[in-house]
C-alpha positions in Angstrom: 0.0 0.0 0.0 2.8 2.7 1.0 4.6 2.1 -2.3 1.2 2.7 -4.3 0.6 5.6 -2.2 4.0 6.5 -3.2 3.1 6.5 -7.0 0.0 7.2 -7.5 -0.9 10.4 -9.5 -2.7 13.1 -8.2 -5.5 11.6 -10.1 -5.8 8.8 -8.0 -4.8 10.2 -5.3 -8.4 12.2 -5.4 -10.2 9.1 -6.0 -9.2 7.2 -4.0 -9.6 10.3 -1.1 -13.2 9.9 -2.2 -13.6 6.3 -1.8 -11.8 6.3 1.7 -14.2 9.1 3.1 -17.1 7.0 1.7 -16.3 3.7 3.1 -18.3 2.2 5.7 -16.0 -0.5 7.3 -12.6 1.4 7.1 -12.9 5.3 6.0 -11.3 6.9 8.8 -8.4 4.5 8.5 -7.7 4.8 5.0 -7.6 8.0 5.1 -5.4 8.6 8.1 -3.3 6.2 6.0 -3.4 8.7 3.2 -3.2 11.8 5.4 0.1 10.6 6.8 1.6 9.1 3.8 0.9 12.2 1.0 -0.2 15.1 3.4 -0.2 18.0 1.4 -0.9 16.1 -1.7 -4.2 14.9 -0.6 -6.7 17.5 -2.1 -10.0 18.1 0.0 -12.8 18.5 -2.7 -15.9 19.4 -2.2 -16.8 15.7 -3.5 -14.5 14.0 -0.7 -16.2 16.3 1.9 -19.8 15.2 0.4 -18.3 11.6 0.5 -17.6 11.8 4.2 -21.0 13.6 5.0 -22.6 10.9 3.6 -20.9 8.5 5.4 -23.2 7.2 8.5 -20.3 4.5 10.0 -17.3 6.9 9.6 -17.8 9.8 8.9 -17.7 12.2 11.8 -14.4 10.1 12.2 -13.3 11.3 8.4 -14.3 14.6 8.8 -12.3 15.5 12.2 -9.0 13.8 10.6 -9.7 16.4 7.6 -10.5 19.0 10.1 -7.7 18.5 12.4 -5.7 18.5 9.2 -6.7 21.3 6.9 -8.1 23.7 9.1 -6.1 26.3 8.2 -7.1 26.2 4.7 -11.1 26.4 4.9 -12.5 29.6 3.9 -15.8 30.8 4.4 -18.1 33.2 2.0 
Protein backbone atom coordinates (compact mmCIF):
# COMPACT_ATOMS: atom_id res chain seq x y z
CA UNK A 1 0.00 0.00 0.00
CA UNK A 2 2.85 2.67 1.01
CA UNK A 3 4.55 2.06 -2.32
CA UNK A 4 1.20 2.67 -4.26
CA UNK A 5 0.63 5.64 -2.22
CA UNK A 6 3.95 6.51 -3.19
CA UNK A 7 3.08 6.48 -7.02
CA UNK A 8 0.00 7.18 -7.48
CA UNK A 9 -0.88 10.40 -9.54
CA UNK A 10 -2.67 13.14 -8.22
CA UNK A 11 -5.48 11.64 -10.05
CA UNK A 12 -5.79 8.85 -8.05
CA UNK A 13 -4.85 10.17 -5.30
CA UNK A 14 -8.43 12.24 -5.42
CA UNK A 15 -10.16 9.13 -5.98
CA UNK A 16 -9.21 7.19 -3.98
CA UNK A 17 -9.58 10.27 -1.11
CA UNK A 18 -13.24 9.93 -2.21
CA UNK A 19 -13.56 6.28 -1.76
CA UNK A 20 -11.81 6.31 1.66
CA UNK A 21 -14.23 9.12 3.06
CA UNK A 22 -17.12 6.95 1.75
CA UNK A 23 -16.28 3.70 3.06
CA UNK A 24 -18.31 2.20 5.72
CA UNK A 25 -15.95 -0.48 7.26
CA UNK A 26 -12.57 1.39 7.06
CA UNK A 27 -12.87 5.25 6.05
CA UNK A 28 -11.33 6.91 8.79
CA UNK A 29 -8.36 4.54 8.53
CA UNK A 30 -7.74 4.75 4.99
CA UNK A 31 -7.56 7.97 5.12
CA UNK A 32 -5.42 8.63 8.10
CA UNK A 33 -3.26 6.17 6.03
CA UNK A 34 -3.44 8.65 3.22
CA UNK A 35 -3.19 11.84 5.40
CA UNK A 36 0.11 10.56 6.82
CA UNK A 37 1.65 9.15 3.76
CA UNK A 38 0.93 12.23 1.04
CA UNK A 39 -0.24 15.13 3.36
CA UNK A 40 -0.18 18.01 1.38
CA UNK A 41 -0.89 16.11 -1.66
CA UNK A 42 -4.19 14.86 -0.62
CA UNK A 43 -6.71 17.51 -2.14
CA UNK A 44 -10.02 18.12 0.01
CA UNK A 45 -12.78 18.48 -2.68
CA UNK A 46 -15.85 19.45 -2.20
CA UNK A 47 -16.80 15.66 -3.52
CA UNK A 48 -14.50 13.97 -0.67
CA UNK A 49 -16.18 16.33 1.86
CA UNK A 50 -19.82 15.23 0.41
CA UNK A 51 -18.35 11.63 0.46
CA UNK A 52 -17.60 11.78 4.23
CA UNK A 53 -21.00 13.58 5.01
CA UNK A 54 -22.55 10.92 3.58
CA UNK A 55 -20.86 8.50 5.38
CA UNK A 56 -23.25 7.23 8.53
CA UNK A 57 -20.34 4.45 10.02
CA UNK A 58 -17.26 6.92 9.62
CA UNK A 59 -17.80 9.82 8.90
CA UNK A 60 -17.67 12.25 11.76
CA UNK A 61 -14.43 10.12 12.24
CA UNK A 62 -13.26 11.27 8.41
CA UNK A 63 -14.25 14.59 8.83
CA UNK A 64 -12.31 15.45 12.18
CA UNK A 65 -8.97 13.76 10.55
CA UNK A 66 -9.67 16.38 7.57
CA UNK A 67 -10.54 18.99 10.05
CA UNK A 68 -7.71 18.51 12.41
CA UNK A 69 -5.66 18.54 9.17
CA UNK A 70 -6.72 21.32 6.91
CA UNK A 71 -8.07 23.66 9.10
CA UNK A 72 -6.08 26.25 8.25
CA UNK A 73 -7.08 26.19 4.75
CA UNK A 74 -11.10 26.44 4.87
CA UNK A 75 -12.53 29.62 3.91
CA UNK A 76 -15.76 30.80 4.41
CA UNK A 77 -18.15 33.19 1.99
Amino acid sequence: MNLLLVKFTDRAVEEVTIAAAGSWSSGAEVMNLLLDRRGEGVKVTEEVVRAAARNKSFGAEVMKLLLNRFSHYIKTK
